[in-house]
KEVO-571747 format. One record per atom (N, C-alpha, C): x, y, z; residue in one letter. Coordinates in steps of 0.1 Angstrom, whole numbers, plus 5000, padded with zeros to 4 digits. Example, Ala and Ser with C-alpha at 12.3 -4.5 7.8 and 13.67 -1.06 7.14 Angstrom:
2
513249435078A;512349555078A;513249675078A;512849785071S;513749895071S;512950005079S;
//
This chain:
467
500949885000X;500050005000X;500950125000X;500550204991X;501350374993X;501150425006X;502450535007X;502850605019X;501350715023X;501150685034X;500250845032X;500850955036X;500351055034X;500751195034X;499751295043X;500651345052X;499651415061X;498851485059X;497651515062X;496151545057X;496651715057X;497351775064X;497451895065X;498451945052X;499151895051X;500051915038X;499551915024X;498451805025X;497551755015X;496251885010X;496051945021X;494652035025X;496252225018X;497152175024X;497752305017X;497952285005X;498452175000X;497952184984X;496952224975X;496152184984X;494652144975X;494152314978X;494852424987X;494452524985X;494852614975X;494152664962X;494352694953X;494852604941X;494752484943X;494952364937X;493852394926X;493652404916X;492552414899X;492452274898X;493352144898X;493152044894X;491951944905X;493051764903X;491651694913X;493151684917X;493051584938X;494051544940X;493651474948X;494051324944X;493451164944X;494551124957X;493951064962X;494750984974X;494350824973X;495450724976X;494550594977X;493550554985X;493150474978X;491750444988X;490550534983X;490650634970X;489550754974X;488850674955X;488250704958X;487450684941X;488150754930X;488150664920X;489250664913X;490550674909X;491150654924X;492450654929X;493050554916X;492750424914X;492950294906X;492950304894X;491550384888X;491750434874X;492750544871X;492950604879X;494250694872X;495350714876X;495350564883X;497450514883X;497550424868X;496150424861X;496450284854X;497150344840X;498050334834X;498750324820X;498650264809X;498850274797X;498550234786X;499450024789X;500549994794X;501149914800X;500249844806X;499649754806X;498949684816X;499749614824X;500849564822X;501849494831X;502549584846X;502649734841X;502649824855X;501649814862X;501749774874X;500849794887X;501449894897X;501649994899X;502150044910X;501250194915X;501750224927X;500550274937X;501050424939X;501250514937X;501750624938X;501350714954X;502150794960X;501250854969X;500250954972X;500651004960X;499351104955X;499451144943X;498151154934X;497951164922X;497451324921X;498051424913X;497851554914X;497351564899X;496351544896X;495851544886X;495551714884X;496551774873X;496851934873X;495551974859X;495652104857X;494652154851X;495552294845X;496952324851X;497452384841X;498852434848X;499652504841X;501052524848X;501752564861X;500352644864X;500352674883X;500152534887X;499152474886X;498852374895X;500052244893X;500552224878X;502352164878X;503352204887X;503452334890X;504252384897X;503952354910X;503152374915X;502552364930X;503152204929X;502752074921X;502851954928X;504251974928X;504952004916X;506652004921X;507352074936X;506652164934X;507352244950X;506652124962X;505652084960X;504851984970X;505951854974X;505951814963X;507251674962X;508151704963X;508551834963X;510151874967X;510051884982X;509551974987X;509052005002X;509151905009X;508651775007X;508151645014X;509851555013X;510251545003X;511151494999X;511151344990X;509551394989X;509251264979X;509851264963X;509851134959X;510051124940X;508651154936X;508351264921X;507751284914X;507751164902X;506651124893X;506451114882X;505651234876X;506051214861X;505051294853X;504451214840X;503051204841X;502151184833X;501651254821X;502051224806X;501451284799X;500051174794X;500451124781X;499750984778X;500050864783X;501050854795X;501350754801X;501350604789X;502250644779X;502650534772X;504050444767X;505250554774X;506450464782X;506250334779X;506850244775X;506750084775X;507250074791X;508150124797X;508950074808X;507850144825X;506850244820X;505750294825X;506450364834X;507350474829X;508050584843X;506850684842X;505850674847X;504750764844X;504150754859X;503950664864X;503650574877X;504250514886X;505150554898X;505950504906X;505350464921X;505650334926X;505350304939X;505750474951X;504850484954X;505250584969X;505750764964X;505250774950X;505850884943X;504250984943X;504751104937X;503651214937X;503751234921X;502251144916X;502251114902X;501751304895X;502551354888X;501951494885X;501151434872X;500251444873X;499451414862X;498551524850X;499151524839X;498651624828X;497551604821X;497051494823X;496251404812X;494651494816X;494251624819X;493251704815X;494051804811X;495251824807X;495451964803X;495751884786X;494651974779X;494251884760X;494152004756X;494152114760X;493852264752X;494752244740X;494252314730X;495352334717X;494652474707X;495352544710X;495252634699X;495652654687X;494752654673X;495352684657X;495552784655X;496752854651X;496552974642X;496352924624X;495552934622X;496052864605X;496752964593X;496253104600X;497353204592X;498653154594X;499053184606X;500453154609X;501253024609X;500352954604X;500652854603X;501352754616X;500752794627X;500952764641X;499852644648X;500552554659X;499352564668X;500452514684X;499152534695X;499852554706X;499152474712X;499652334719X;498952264729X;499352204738X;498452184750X;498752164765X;499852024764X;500552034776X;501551894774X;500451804779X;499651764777X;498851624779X;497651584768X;498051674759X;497451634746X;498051544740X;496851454734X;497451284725X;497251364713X;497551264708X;497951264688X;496751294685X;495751224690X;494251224688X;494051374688X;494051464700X;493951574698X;494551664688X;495651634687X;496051774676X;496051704659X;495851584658X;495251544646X;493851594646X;492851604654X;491451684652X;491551774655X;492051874655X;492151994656X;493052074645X;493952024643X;494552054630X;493852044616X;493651934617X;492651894604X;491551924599X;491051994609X;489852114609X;489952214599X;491552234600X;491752364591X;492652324580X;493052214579X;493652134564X;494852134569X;495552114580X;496152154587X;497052024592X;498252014591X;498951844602X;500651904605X;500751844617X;502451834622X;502951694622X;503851694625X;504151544627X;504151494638X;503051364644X;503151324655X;502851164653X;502951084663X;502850934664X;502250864653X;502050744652X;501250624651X;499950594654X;500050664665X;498950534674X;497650694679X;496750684683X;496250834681X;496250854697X;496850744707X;496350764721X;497450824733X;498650824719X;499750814725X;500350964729X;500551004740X;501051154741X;501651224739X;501651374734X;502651434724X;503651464734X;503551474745X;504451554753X;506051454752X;505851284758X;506651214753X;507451214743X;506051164730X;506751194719X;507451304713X;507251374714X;508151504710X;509651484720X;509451524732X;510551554745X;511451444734X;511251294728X;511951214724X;512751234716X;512451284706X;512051274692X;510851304681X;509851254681X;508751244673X;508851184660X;508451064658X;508650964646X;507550944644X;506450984628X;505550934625X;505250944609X;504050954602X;504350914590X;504851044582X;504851184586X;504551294577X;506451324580X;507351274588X;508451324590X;509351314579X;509351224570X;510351224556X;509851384548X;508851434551X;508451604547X;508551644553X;508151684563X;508051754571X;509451734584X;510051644590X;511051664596X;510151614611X;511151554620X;510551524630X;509651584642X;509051584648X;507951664653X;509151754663X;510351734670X;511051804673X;511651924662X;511551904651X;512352004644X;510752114636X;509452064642X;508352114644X;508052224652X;509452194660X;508552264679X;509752414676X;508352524680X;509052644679X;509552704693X;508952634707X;508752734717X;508152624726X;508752594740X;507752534751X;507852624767X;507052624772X;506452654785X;507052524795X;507652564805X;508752434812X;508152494826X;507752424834X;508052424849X;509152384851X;510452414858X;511652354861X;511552254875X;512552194880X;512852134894X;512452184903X;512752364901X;512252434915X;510952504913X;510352414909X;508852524903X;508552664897X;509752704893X;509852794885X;509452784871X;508652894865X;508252904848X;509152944841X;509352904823X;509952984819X;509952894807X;510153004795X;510252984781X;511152934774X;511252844767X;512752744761X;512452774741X;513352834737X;513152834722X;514652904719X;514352904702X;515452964696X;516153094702X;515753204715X;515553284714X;515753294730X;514653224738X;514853224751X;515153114759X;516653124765X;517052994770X;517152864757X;518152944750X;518552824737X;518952674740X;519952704749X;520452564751X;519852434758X;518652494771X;517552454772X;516752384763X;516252444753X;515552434738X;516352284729X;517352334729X;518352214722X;518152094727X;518152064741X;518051964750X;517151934751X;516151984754X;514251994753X;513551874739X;514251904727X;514351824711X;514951734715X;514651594721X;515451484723X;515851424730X;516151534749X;516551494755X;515251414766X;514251424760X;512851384771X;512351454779X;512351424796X;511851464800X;512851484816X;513951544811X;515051544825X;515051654829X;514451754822X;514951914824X;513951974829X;512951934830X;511251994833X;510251964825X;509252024831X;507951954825X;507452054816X;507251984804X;506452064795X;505052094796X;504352194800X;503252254796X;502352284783X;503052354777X;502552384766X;503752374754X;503652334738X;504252274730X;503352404721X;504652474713X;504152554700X;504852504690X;504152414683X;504952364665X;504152444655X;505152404646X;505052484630X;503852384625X;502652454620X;501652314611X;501852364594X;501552254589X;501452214573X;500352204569X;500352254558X;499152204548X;498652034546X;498051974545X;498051834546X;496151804547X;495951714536X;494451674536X;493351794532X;491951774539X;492451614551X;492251494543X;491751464532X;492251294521X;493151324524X;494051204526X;495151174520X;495351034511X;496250984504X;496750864494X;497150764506X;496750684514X;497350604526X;496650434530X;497350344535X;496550234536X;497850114534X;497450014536X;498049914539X;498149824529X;499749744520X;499849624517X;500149544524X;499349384520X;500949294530X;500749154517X;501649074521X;502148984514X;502048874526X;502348764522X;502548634530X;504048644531X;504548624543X;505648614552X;507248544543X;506548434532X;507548394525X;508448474516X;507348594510X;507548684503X;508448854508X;508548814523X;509648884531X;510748994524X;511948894522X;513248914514X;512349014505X;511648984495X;511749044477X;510749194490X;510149224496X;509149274497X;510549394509X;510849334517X;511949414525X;513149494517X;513549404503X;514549454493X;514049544488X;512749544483X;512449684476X;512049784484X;511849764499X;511849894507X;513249954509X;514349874509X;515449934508X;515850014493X;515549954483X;515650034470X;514550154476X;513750134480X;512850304483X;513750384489X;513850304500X;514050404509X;515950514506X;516750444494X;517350504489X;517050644480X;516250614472X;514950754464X;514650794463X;513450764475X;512050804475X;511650944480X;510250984469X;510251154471X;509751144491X;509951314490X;510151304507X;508751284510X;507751304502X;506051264507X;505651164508X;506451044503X;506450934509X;506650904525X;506250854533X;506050784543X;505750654547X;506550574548X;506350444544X;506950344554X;506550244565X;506550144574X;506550014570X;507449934572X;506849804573X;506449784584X;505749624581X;505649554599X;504949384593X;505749344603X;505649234605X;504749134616X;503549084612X;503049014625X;502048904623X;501248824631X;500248744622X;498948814616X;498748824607X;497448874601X;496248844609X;495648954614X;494648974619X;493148924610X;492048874623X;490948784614X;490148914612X;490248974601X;489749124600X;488849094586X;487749154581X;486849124569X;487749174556X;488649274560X;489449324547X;490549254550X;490849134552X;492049064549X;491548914548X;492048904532X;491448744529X;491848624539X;490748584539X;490548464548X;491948344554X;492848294538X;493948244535X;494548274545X;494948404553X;495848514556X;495848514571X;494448454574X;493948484592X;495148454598X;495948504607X;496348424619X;498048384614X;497948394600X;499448364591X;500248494593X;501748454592X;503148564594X;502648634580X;502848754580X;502648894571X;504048944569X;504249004556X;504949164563X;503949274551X;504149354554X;503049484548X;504049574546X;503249694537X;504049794540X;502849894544X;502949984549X;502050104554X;502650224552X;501550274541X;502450384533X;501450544533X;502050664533X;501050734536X;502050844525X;500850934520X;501551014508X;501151134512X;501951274513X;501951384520X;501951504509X;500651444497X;501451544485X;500251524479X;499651564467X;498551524461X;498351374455X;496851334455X;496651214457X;497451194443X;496751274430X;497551214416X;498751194417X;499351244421X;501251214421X;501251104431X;500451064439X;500850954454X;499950884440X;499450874433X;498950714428X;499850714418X;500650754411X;501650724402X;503150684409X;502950774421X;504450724427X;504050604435X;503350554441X;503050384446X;502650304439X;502050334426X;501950224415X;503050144415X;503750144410X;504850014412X;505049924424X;504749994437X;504249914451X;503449824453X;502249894446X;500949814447X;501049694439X;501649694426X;501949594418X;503149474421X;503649534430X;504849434435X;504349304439X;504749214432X;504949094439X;503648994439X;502449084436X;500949084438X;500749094452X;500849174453X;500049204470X;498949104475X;498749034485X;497348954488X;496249054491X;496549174500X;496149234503X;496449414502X;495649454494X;495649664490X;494849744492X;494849744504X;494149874512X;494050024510X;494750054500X;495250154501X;494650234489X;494250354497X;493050504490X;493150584498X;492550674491X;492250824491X;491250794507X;491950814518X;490750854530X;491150964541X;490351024552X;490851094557X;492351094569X;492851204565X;494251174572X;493751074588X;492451184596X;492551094614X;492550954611X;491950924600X;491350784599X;492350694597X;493750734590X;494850664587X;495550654603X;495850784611X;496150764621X;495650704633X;494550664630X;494050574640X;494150454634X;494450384623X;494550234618X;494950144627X;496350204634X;497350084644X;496650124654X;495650174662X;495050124673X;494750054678X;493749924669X;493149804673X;494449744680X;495349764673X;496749594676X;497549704688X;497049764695X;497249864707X;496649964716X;496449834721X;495149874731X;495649904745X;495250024752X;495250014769X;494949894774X;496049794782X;495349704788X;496249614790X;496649564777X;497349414774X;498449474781X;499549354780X;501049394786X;501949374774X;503149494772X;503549524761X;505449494768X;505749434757X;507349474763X;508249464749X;509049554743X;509549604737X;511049604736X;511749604724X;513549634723X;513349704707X;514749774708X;514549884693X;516249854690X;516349844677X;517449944671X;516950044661X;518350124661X;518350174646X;519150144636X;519150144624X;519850084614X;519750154601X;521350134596X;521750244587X;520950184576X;520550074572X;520149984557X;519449884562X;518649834552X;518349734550X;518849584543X;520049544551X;520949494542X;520449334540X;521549244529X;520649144530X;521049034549X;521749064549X;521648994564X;520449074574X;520249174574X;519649244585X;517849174576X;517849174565X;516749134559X;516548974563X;517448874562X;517648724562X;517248724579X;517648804587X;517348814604X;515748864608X;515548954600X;514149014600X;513048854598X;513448854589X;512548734579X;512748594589X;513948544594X;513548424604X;512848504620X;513448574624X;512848584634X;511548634638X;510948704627X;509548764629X;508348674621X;509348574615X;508648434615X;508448334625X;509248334637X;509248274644X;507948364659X;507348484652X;506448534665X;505648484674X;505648454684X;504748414692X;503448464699X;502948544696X;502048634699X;500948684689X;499748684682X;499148714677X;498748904676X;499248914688X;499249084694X;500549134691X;501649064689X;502949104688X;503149194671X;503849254668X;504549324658X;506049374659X;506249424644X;507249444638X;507849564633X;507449674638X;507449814628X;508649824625X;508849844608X;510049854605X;510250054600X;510350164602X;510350274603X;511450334595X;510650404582X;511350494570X;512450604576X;513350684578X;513850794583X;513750844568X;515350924567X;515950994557X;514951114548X;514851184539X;514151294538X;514551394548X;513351484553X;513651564562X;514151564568X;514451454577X;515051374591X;516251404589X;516751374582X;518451364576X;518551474574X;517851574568X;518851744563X;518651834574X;518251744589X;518451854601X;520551834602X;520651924610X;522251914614X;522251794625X;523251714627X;523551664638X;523451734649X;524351874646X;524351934667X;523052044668X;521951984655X;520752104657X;520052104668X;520151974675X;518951894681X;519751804691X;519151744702X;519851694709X;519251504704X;518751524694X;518751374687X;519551334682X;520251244682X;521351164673X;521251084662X;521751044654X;521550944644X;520751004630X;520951154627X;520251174617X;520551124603X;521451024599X;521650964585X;521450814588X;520250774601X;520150614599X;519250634588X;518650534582X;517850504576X;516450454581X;516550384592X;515750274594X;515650284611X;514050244620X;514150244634X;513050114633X;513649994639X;512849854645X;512849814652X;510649834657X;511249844674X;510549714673X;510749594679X;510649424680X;509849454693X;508449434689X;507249514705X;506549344708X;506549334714X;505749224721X;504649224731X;503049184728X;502349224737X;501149104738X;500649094746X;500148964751X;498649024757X;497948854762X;497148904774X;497448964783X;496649014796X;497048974809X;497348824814X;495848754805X;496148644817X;496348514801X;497748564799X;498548484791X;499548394801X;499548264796X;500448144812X;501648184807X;502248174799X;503348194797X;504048394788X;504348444795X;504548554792X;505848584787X;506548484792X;508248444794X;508748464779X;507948384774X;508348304762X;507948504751X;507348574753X;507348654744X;508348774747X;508648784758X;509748844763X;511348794755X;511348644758X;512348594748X;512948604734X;511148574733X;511248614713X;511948744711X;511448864719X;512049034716X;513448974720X;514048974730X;515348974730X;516148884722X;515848754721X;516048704708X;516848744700X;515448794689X;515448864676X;516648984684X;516749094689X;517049204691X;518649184698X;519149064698X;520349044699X;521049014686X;520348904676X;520648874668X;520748974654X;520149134655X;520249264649X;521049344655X;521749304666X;523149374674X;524249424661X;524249324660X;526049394652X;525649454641X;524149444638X;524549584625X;523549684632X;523349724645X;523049814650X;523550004645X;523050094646X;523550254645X;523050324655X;522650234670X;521950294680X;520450274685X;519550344690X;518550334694X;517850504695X;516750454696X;515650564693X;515050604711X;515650664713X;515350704729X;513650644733X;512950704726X;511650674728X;511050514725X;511950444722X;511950314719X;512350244730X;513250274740X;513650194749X;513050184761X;513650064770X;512549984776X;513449954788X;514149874790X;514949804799X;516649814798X;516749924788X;518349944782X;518650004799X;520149954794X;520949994803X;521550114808X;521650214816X;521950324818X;522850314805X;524250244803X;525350284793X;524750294779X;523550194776X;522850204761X;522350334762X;521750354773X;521450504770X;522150654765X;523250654772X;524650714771X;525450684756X;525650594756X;526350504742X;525550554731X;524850484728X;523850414718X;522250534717X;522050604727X;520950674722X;521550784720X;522550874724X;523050974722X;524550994718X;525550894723X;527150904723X;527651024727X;528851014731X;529351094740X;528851244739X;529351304728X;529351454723X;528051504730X;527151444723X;525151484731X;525351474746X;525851364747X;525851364764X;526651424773X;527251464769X;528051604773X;527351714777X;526851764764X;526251854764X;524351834773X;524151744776X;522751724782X;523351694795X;524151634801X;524751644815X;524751744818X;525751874813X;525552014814X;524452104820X;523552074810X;521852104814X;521252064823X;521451884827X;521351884840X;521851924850X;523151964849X;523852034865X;522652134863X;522452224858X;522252354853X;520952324858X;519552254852X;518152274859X;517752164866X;518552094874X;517951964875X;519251914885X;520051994894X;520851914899X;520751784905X;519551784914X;519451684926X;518451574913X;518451604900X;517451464894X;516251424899X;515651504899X;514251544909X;513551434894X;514051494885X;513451424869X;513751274867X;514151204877X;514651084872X;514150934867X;512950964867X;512050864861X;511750834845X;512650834840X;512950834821X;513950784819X;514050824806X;515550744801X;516750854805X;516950794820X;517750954826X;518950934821X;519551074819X;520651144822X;520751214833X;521851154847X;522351154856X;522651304853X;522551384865X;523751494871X;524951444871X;526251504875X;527651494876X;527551484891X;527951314890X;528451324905X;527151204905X;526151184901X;525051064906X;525050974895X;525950944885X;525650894872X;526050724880X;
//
């Protein structure tokens, strides 16, 4: 059972407190420790469910005061669930969804606990898209702080090289503005470095023209047809115009009415492709795609952009238990192809997948030291995700399959995608998501707003002196 916290401490909070503030044992205490992770159970000591940057700041000075650990909650979709800690003061964002469009300015502004869901409908109101996730549930605050990988980034550029301007509560509950302009270096580290430096409030990115049709939808092939189907994503991905957006994934075909019957339950690989340009030029530039190989399965039309962004929902649902390993990789070579092809044949999981993830375009013509993201000339990010029942007997065995596969793609590794990892080791983190130079320079910024690691529940970067 969580620590309790004296009623009187609790009662000074909650004065002038805008948000809710959940104690165990109180109604709905249980629903809102729960995470998209079903396999995290843990009990926090108080849930400060905030309503906007005052009331952020108050829980920080609260958990500093007490001398308790913080979490911070955006979409709470972490695979490794630092969102929710046993005996911690969960600051929770998930009502602050505001988002404002400018569509002159080609702007919009929204609360750090807005999902993809939100600023996909709200953008697209006005013909309008940035670059954000996959999945529509998953939260921008994360994704961005990470990186930001989704289909519009070979145009557009990653949803960090999007962001013009954020609103930070620091360690000591102080406000203050991070961009090209105010507090640069901040800003730099902010693009990539997560969530070590303070908490984001509010996110200002640059928006695009886009939709809302867009050219998007799904091939797959039977699992034999792997190699010829993986090779020519490598020929793409050498090429291809930057409006292309294009995924593989690998997993058993779902018993779905648009996927022939043959196919139920059998190893796939697909491509999922999304075109960021007019539909006439996206049906001349995927024609040769669609014709490959004969597809069993071509999903793929003219429909509304949300509608494409919500596609990978079903196969990711709040609930199940997910556990995950990523690389990144410069190619698609034929060994990394021959490794792909046995081991995501070998899946054990019907819920399990394969995303294999396009870079290069936009992604690539940022500078290396623009951004505190690393690896701008891989090609390729596969994250080997595993996800099950709850009340699956053996859980073991799908945990294995990821590490498995994810050892045997080691040696042609170029790193890891911060937002991808799971169980890496403080040094993969250091090494492999950033290498030395970045981490230098984000150590730095930790002495600087974050000495005591009040932030340490992410893919930390230690202070000098606690690493």
């Amino acid at each position: 059972m969580s620590q309790r916290i004296d009623a009187t401490r609790i009662a000074a909070l909650a004065e002038g407190f805008g948000g809710e503030i959940i104690q165990p044992g109180e109604g709905g205490y249980d629903e809102a420790r729960r995470i998209w992770n079903g396999q995290i159970d843990r009990k926090p000591a108080l849930i400060a469910r905030c309503m906007g940057a005052v009331d952020v700041a108050s829980a920080v000075r609260f958990a500093r005061d007490l001398g308790l650990p913080a979490t911070v909650r955006g979409g709470g979709h972490a695979i490794a669930g630092h969102a929710v800690m046993d005996d911690a003061v969960l600051i929770d964002l998930s009502a602050m969804r505001g988002i404002r469009v400018d569509p002159a300015g080609l702007r919009l502004t929204a609360q750090g606990g807005c999902l993809n869901s939100d600023l996909d409908r709200e953008t697209q109101a006005f013909g309008l898209a940035t670059t954000g996730g996959v999945v529509s549930h998953t939260g921008i605050g994360g994704l961005t702080l990470g990186g930001g990988i989704g289909y519009l980034m070979r145009k557009y550029g990653l949803s960090v090289d999007n962001l013009v301007s954020c609103d930070v509560v620091t360690a000591n509950g102080d406000h203050l503005v991070a961009s090209e302009e105010e507090n640069p270096e901040l800003f730099w580290g902010l693009r990539g470095g997560g969530g070590n430096f303070g908490i984001v409030t509010s996110f200002e990115f640059r928006a695009h023209p886009l939709g809302p049709s867009v050219l998007c939808g799904m091939l797959a092939w039977p699992m034999d047809r792997a190699p010829e189907v993986l090779s020519m994503l490598r020929e793409l991905a050498a090429g291809a115009p930057d409006e292309l957006g294009i995924v593989a994934n690998t997993r058993l075909a779902p018993s779905l009415p648009m996927v022939p019957e043959e196919l139920h339950g059998q190893p796939i690989v697909a491509l999922i492709v999304c075109w960021a340009g007019s539909i006439e030029e996206g049906e001349a530039v995927l024609r040769p795609i669609r014709e490959f190989e004969e597809p069993a399965l071509d999903a793929v039309a003219a429909k509304p952009y949300v509608a494409h962004q919500r596609m990978l929902d079903p196969g990711a649902p709040h609930g199940n238990h997910y556990y995950w390993k990523s690389h990144r990789l410069p190619a698609l070579t034929d060994d990394v192809v021959a490794i792909v092809h046995e081991h995501a044949a070998r899946i054990t999981s019907p819920l399990s997948l394969v995303p294999i993830f396009t870079l290069g375009g936009a992604v690539s013509r940022v500078h290396e030291d623009d951004t505190a993201v690393p690896h701008r000339q891989a090609l390729h990010d596969i994250n080997i995700a595993a996800a099950w029942l709850p009340d699956d007997p053996e859980p073991e065995r799908h945990v294995e399959w990821v590490r498995d596969f994810h050892a045997a793609l080691e040696p042609h590794s170029d790193g890891v995608y911060v937002n991808f990892t799971s169980d890496d080791t403080p040094d993969r983190i250091r090494e492999a998501a950033y290498g030395p130079e970045k981490w230098k320079r984000l150590v730095a910024l930790k002495d600087e707003y974050d000495p005591s690691d009040f932030f340490r529940f992410n893919a930390n970067v230690p202070p000098t002196g606690t690493a």
